[in-house]
KOLMI-299198 format. One record per atom (N, C-alpha, C, O): x, z, y; atom name. Coordinates in Angstrom, 1 decimal, padded with zeros to 4 digits. Each point is the difference from the previous one (the first is absolute). Last residue first. Layout:
<rs>
[[X, Z, Y], CA]
...
</rs>
This chain:
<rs>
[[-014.5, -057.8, -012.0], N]
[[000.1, -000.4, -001.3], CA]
[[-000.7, 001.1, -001.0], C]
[[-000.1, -000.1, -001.3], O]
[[-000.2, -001.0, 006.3], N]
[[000.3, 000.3, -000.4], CA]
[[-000.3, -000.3, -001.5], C]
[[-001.1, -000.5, -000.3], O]
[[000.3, -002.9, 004.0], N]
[[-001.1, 000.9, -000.5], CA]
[[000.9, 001.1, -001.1], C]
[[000.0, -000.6, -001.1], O]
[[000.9, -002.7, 006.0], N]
[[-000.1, 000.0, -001.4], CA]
[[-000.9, 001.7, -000.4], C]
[[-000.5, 000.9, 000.7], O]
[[001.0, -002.8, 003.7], N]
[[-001.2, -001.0, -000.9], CA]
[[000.4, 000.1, -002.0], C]
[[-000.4, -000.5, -001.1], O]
[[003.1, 002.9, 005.0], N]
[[-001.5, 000.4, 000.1], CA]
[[-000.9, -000.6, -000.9], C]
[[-000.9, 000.6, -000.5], O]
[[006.1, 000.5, -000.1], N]
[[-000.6, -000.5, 000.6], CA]
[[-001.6, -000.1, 000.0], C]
[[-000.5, 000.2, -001.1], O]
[[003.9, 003.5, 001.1], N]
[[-000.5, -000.8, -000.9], CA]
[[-000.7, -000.8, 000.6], C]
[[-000.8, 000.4, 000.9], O]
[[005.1, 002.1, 000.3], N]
[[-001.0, 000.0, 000.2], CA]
[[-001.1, -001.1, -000.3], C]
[[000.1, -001.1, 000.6], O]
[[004.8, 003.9, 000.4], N]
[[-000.8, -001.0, -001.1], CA]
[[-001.5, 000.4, 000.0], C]
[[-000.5, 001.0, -000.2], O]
[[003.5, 001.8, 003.0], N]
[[001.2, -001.1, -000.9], CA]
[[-000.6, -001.0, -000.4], C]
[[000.6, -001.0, 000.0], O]
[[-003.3, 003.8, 003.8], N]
[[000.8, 000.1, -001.2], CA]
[[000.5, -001.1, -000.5], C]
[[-000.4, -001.1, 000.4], O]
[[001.9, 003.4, 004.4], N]
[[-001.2, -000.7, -000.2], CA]
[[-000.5, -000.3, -002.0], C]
[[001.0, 000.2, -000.6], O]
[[001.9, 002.9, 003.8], N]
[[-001.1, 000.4, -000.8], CA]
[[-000.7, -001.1, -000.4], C]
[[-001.1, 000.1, -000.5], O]
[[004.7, -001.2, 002.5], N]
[[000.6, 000.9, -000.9], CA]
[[-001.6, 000.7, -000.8], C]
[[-000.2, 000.2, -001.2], O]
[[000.5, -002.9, 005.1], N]
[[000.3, -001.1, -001.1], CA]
[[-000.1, 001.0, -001.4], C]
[[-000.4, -000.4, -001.1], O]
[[000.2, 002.4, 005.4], N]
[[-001.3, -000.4, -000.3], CA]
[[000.1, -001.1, -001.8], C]
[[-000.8, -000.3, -000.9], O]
[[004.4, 004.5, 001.4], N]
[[-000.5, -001.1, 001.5], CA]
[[-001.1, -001.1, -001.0], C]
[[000.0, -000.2, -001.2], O]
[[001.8, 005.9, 001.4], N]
[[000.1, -001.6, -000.7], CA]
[[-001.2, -000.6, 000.9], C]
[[-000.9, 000.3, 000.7], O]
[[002.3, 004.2, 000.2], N]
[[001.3, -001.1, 000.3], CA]
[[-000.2, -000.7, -001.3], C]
[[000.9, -000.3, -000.8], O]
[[-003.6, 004.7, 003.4], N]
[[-000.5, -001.0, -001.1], CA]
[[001.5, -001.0, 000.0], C]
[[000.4, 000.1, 001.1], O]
[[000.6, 004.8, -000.7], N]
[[-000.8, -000.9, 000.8], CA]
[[000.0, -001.3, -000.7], C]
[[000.7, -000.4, -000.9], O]
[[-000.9, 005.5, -001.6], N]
[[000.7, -000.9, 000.6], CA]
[[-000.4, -001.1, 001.1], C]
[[-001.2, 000.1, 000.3], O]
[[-002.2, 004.3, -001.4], N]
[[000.8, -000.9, -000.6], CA]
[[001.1, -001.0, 000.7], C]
[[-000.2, -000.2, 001.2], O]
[[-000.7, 005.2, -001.6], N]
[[000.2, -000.5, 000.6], CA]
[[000.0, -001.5, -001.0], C]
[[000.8, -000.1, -001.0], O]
[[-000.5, 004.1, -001.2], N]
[[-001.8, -000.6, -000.1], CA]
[[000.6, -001.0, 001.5], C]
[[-000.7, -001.0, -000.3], O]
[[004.3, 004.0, -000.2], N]
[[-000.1, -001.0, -001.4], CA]
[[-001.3, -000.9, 000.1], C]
[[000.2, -001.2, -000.2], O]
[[000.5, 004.4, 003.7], N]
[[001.0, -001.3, 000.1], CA]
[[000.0, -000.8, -001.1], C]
[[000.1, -001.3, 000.0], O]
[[-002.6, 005.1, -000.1], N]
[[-000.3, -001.1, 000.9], CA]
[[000.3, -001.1, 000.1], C]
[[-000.6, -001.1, 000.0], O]
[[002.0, 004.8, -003.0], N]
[[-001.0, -000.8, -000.3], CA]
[[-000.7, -001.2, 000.9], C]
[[-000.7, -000.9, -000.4], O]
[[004.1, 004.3, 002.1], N]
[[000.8, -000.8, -001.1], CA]
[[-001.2, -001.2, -000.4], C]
[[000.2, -001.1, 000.3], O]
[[-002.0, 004.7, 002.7], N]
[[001.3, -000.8, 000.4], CA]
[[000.5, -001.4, -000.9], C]
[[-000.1, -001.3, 000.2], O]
[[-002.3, 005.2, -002.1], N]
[[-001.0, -000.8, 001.3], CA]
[[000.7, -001.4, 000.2], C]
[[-000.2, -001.1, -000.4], O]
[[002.7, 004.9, -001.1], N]
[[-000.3, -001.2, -001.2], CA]
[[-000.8, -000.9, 000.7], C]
[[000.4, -001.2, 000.0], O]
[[000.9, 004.3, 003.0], N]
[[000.8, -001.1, -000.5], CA]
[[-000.3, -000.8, -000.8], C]
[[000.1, -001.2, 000.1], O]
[[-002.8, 004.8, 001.1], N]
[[000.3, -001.4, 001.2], CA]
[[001.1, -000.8, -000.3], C]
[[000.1, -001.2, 000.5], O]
[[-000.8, 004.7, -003.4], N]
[[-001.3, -001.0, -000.1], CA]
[[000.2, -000.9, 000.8], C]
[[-000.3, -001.2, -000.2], O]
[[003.5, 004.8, 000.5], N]
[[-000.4, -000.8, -001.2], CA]
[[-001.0, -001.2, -000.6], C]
[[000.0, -000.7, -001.0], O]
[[-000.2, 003.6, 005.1], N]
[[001.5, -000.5, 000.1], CA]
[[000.1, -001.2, -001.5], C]
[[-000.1, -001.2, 000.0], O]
[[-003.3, 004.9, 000.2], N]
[[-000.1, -001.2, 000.8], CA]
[[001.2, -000.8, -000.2], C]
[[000.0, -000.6, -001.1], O]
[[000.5, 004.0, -001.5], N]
[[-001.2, -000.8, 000.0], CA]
[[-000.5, -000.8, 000.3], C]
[[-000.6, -000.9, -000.7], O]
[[003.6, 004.0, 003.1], N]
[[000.7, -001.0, -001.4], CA]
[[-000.5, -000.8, -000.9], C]
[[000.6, -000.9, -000.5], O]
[[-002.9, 004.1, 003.4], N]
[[000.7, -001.0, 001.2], CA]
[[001.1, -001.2, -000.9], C]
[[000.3, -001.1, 000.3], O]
[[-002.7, 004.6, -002.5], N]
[[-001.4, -000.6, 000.3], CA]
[[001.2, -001.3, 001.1], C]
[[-000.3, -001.2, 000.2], O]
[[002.4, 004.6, -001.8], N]
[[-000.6, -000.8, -001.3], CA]
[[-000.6, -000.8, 000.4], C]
[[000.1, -001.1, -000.6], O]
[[001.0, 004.2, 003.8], N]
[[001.4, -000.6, -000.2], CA]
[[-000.6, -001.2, -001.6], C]
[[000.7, -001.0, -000.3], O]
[[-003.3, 004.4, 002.1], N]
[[-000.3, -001.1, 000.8], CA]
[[001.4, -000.9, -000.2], C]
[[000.1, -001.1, 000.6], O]
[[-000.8, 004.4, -003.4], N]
[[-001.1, -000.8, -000.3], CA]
[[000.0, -000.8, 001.2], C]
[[-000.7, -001.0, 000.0], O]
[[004.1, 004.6, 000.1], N]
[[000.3, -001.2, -001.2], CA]
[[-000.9, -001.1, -000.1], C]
[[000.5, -001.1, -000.2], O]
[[-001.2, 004.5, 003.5], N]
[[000.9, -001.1, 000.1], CA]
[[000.2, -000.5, -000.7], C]
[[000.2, -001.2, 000.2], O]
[[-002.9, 004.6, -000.9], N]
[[-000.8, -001.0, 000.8], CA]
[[000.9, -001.0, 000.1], C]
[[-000.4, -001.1, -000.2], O]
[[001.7, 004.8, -002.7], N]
[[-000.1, -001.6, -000.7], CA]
[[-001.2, -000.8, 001.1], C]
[[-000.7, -000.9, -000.3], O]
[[003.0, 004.6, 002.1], N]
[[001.2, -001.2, -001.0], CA]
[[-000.9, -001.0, -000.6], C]
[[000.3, -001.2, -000.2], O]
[[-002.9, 004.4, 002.5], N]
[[000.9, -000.8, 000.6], CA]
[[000.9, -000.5, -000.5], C]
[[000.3, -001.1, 000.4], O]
[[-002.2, 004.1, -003.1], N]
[[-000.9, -001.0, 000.3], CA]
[[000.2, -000.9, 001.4], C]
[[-000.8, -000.9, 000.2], O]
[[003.7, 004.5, -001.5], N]
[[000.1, -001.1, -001.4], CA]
[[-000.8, -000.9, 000.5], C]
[[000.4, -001.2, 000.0], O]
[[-000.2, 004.6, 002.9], N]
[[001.0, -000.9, -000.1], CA]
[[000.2, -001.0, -001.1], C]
[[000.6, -001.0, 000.0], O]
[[-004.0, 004.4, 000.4], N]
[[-000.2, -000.9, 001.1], CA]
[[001.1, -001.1, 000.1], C]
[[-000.2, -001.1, 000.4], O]
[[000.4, 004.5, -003.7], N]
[[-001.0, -000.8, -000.3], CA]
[[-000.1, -001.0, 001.1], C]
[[-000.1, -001.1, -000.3], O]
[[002.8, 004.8, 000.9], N]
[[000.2, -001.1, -000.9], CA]
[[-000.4, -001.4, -000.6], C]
[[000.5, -001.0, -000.4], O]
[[-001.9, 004.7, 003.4], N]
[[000.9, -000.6, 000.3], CA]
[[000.2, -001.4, -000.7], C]
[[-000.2, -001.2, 000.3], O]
[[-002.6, 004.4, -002.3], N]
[[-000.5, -001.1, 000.9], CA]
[[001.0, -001.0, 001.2], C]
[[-000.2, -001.2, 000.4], O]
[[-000.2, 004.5, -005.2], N]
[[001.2, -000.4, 001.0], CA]
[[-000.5, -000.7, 000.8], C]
[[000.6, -001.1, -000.1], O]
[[-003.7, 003.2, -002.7], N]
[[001.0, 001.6, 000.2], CA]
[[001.5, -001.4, 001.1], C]
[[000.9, 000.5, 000.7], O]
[[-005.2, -002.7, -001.8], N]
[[-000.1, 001.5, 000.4], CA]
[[001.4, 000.9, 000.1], C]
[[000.3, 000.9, 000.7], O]
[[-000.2, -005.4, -002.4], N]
[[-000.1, 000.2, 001.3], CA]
[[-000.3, 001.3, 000.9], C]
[[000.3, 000.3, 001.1], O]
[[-000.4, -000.9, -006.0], N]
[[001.5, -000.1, 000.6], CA]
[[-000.1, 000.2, 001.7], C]
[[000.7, 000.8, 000.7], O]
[[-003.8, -001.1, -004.4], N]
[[-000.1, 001.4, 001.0], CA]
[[001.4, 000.1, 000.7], C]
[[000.5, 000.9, 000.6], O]
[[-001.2, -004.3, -004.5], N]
[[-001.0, -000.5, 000.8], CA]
[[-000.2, 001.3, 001.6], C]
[[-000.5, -000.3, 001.1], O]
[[003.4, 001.0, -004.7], N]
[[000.3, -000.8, 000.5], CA]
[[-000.7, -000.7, 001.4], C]
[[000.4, -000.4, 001.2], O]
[[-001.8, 003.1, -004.9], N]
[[001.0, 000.8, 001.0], CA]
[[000.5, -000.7, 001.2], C]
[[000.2, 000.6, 001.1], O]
[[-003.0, -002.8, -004.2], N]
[[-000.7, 000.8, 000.7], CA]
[[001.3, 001.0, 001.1], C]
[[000.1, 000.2, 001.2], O]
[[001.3, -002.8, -004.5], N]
[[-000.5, -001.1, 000.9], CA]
[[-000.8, 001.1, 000.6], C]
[[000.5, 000.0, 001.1], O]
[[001.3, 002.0, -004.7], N]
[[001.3, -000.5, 000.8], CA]
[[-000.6, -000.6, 001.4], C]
[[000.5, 000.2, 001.1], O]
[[-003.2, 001.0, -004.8], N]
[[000.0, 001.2, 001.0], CA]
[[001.0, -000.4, 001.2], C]
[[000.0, 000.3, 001.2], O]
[[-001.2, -003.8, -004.2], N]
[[-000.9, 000.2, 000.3], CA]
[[000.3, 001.2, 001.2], C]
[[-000.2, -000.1, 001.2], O]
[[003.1, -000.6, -004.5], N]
[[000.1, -001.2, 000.9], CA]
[[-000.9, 000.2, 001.2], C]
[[000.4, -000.1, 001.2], O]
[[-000.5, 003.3, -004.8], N]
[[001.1, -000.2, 000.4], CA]
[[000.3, -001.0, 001.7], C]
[[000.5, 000.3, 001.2], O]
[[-003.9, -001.0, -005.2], N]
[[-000.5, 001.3, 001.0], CA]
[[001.2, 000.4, 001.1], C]
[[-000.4, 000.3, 001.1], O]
[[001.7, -003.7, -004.4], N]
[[-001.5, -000.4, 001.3], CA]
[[-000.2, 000.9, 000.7], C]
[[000.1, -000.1, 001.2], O]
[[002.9, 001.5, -004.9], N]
[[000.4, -001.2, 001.3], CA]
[[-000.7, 000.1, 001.3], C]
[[000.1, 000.4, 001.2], O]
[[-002.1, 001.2, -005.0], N]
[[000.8, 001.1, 000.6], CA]
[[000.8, -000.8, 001.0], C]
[[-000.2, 000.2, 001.2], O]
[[-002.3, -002.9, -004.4], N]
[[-000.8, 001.1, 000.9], CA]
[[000.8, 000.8, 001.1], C]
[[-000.3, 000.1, 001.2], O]
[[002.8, -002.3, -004.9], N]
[[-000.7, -001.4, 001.6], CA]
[[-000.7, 001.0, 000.6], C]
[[000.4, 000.5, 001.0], O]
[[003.2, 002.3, -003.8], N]
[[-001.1, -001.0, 000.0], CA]
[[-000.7, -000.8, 000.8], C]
[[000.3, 000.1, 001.2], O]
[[004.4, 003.0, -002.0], N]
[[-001.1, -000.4, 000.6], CA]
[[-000.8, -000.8, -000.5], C]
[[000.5, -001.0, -000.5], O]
[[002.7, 005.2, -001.5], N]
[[-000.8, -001.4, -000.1], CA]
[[-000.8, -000.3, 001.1], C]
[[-001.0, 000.8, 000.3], O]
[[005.9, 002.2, -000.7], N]
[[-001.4, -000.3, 000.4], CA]
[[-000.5, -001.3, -000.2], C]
[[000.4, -001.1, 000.4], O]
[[003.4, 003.8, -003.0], N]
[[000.0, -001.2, 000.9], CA]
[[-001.7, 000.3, 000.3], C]
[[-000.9, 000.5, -000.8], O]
[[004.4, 003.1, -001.1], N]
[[-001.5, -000.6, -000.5], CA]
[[-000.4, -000.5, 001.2], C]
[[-000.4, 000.7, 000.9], O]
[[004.9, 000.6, -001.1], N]
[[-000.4, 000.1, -001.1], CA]
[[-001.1, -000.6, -000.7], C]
[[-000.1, -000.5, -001.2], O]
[[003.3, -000.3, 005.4], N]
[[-001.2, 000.5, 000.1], CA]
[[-000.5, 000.1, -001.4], C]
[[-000.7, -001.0, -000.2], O]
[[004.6, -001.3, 002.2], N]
[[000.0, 001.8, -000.2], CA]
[[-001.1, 000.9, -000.5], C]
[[000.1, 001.1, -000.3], O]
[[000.9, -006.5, -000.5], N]
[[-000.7, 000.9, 001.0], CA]
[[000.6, 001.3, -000.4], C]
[[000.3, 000.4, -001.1], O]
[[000.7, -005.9, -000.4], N]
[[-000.2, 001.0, -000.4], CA]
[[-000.2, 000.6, 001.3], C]
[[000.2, -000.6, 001.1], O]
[[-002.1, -003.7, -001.0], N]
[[000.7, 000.0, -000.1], CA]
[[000.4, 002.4, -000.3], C]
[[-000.8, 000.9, 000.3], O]
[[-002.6, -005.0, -002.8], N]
[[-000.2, 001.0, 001.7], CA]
[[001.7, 000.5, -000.1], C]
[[000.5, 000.2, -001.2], O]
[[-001.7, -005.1, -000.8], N]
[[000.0, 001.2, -000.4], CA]
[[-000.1, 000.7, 001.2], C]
[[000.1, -000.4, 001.1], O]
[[-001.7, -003.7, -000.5], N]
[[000.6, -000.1, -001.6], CA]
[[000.3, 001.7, -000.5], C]
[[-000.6, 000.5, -001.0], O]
[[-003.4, -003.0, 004.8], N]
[[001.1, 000.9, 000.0], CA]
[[000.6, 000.2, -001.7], C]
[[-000.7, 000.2, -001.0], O]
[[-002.5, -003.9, 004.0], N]
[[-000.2, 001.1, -001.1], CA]
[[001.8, 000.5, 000.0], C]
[[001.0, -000.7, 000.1], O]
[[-004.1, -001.1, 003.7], N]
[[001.3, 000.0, -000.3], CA]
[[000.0, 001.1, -001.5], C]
[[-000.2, 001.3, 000.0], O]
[[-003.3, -001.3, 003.6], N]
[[-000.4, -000.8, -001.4], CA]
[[001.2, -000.4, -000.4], C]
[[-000.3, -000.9, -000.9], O]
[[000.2, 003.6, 004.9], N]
[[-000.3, 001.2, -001.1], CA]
[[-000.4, -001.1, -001.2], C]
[[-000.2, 000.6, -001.1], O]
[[002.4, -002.4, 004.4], N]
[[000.7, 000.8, 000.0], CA]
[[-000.9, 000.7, -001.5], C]
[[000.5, 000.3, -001.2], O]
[[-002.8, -003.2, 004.2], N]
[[000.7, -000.5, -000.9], CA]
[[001.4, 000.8, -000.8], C]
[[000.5, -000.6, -000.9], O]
[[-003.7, 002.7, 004.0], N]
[[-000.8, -000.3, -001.4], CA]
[[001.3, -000.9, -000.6], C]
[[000.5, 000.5, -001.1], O]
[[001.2, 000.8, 005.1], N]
[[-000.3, 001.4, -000.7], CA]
[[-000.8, -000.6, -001.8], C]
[[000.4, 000.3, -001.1], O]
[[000.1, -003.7, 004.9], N]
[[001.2, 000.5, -001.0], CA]
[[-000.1, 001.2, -000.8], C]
[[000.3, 000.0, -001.2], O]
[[-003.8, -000.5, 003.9], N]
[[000.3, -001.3, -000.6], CA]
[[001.1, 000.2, -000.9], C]
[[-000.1, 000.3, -001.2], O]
[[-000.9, 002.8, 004.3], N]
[[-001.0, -000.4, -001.2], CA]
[[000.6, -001.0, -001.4], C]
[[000.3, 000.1, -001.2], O]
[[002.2, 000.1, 005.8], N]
[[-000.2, 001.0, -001.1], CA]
[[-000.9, 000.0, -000.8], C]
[[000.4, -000.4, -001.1], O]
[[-000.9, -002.4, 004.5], N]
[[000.9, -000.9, -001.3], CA]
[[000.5, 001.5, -001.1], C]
[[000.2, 000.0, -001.2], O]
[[-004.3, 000.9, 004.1], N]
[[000.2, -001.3, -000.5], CA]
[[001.2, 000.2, -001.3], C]
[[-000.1, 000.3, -001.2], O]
[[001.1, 002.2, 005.0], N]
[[-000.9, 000.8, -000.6], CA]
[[-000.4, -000.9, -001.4], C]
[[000.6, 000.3, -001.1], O]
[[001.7, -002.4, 004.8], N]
[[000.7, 001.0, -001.0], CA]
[[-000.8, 000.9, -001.1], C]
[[000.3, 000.1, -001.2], O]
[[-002.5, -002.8, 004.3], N]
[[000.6, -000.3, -000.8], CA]
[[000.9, 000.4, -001.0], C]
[[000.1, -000.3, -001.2], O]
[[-002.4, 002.3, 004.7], N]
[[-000.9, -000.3, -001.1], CA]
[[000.7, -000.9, -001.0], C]
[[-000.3, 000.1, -001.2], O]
</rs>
């Protein structure tokens, strides 16, 4: 499905590339496509496509074992990835151990009681 996806994808970015000149043809009288005719195009492509499994099922069985292993291969890299970062953020949120001493927190100045701030 991905493939499928990033073809798309590229396919449209491909077709908004404005083009400078058509390059010359043997073909006297160039065919005009239009967005309609594409679409409809695209459309019969994905249906043919979609009957793939019918006429190769071999085939089909084996693609869809390739991508069962790819997806447990994502999902195990996934993990792996997260248990580290996991990892990393821990040790950072760990805090250090306390090493000041009682004099050290005590505060620097301190006002005395019977006066009256200014």
């Amino acid at each position: 499905m991905f493939l499928i996806r990033s073809a798309f994808w590229l396919s449209l970015v491909v077709l908004l590339i404005p083009a400078e000149d058509k390059p010359e043809s043997s073909n006297p009288q160039p065919v005009q496509v239009s967005a309609v005719s594409a679409y409809g195009a695209a459309q019969s492509a994905i249906a043919d496509f979609a009957k793939f499994c019918e006429r190769q099922p071999d085939t089909c069985k084996t693609g869809g074992a390739a991508m069962e292993t790819f997806g447990y291969k994502a999902r195990h890299g996934a993990r792996m990835l997260y248990e580290f970062l996991d990892g990393q953020l821990n040790e950072k949120a760990t805090p250090a151990a306390d090493t000041l001493k009682p004099a050290d927190k005590a505060p620097k100045w301190r006002a005395a009681e019977n006066e009256k701030p200014a």
